[in-house]
C-alpha positions in Angstrom: 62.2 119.4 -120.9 60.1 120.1 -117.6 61.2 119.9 -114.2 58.5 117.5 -112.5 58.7 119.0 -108.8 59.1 116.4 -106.2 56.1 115.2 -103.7 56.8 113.2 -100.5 54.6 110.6 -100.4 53.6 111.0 -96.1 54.2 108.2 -94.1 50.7 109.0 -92.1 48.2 109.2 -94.6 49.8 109.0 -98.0 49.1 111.1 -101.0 46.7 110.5 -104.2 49.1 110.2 -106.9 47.2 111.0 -109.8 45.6 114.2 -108.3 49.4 115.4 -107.9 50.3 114.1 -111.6 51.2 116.5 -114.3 50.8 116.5 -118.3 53.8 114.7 -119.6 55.7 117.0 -121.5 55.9 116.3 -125.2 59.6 117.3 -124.9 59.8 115.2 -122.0 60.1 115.6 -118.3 63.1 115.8 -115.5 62.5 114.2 -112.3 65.4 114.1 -108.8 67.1 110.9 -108.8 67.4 108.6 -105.1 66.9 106.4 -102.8 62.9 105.9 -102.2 62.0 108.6 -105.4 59.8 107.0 -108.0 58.1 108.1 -111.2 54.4 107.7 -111.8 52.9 107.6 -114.8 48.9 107.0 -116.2 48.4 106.3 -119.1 44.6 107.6 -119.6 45.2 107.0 -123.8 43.3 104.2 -125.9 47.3 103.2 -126.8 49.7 102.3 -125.0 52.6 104.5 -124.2 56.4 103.8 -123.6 58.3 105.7 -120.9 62.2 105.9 -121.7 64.4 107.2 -118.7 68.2 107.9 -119.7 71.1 105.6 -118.5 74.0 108.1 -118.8 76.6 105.5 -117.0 78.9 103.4 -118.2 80.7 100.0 -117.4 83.8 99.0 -118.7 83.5 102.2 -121.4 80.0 100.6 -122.2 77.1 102.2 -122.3 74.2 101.1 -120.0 70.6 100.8 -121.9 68.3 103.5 -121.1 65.2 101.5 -119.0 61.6 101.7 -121.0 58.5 100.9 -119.6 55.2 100.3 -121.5 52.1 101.6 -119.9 49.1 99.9 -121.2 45.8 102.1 -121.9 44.1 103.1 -118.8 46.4 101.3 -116.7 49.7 103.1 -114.4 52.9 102.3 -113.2 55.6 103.6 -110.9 59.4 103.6 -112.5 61.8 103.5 -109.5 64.2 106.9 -110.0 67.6 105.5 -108.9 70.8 107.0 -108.9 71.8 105.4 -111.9 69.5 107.8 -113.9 71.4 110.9 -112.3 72.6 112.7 -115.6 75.0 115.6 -115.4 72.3 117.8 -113.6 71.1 115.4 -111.4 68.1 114.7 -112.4 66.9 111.8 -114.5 65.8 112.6 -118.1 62.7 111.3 -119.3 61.1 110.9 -122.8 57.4 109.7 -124.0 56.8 107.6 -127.0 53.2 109.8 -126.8 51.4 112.5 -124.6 48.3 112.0 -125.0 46.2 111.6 -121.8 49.4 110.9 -120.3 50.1 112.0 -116.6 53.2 112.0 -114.7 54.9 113.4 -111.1 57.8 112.8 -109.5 57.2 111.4 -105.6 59.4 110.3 -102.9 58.2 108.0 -99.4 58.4 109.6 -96.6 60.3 108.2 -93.8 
C-alpha cells in the first residue's frame, strides 16, 4: 500500500484537487484519519470504480462494514476520512475495485 501524503486545503484561496491527486495504487493506498481530512478520488475510466475504506471497529464484538463508494466514469467524489477508519497505524486503509485512470490524494481544510 501507498502512503497518500496529506494537503491542507487553504482557507484563502483553496487548492485544485485533481492537480494534487495521485495514481491510485493497485495495492491500494493509506491516507491520515480526522476531523476535516477527506479522500478524493476521479474516476477518469469509461467504468465505474468502487472505493473500499476499512472499518477496523467493533460494536458489541461486531464488526462495522467497511464504507464503499462508487465513482461513476468521469465523475469524482470526496470520502470523508473519519476516525472510525483509524486502523492500528493510524491511517485509514484503502482498496480499488480498478486503477485505471483513477486519481486519488489525501486533503484536509484549513482552518
Amino acid at each position: 500500500m501507498a502512503a497518500l501524503a496529506l494537503t491542507v486545503v487553504p482557507v484563502a484561496g483553496g487548492a485544485t484537487l485533481d492537480t494534487t491527486a495521485v495514481a491510485a495504487a493497485g495495492g491500494g493506498d493509506t491516507a491520515p484519519c480526522g476531523p476535516g481530512r477527506f479522500l478524493y478520488v476521479f474516476n477518469g475510466d469509461a467504468s465505474p470504480h468502487t472505493v473500499t475504506i476499512a472499518t477496523p471497529g467493533t460494536v458489541s464484538g461486531v464488526a462495522i462494514a467497511d464504507v464503499t463508494v462508487t465513482v461513476a466514469a468521469g465523475k469524482t467524489a470526496a470520502v470523508p476520512l473519519s476516525n472510525m477508519f483509524r486502523g492500528a497505524t493510524g491511517r485509514a486503509a484503502i482498496t480499488y475495485d480498478g486503477v485505471t485512470s483513477v486519481k486519488v490524494g489525501a486533503f484536509e481544510l484549513g482552518t
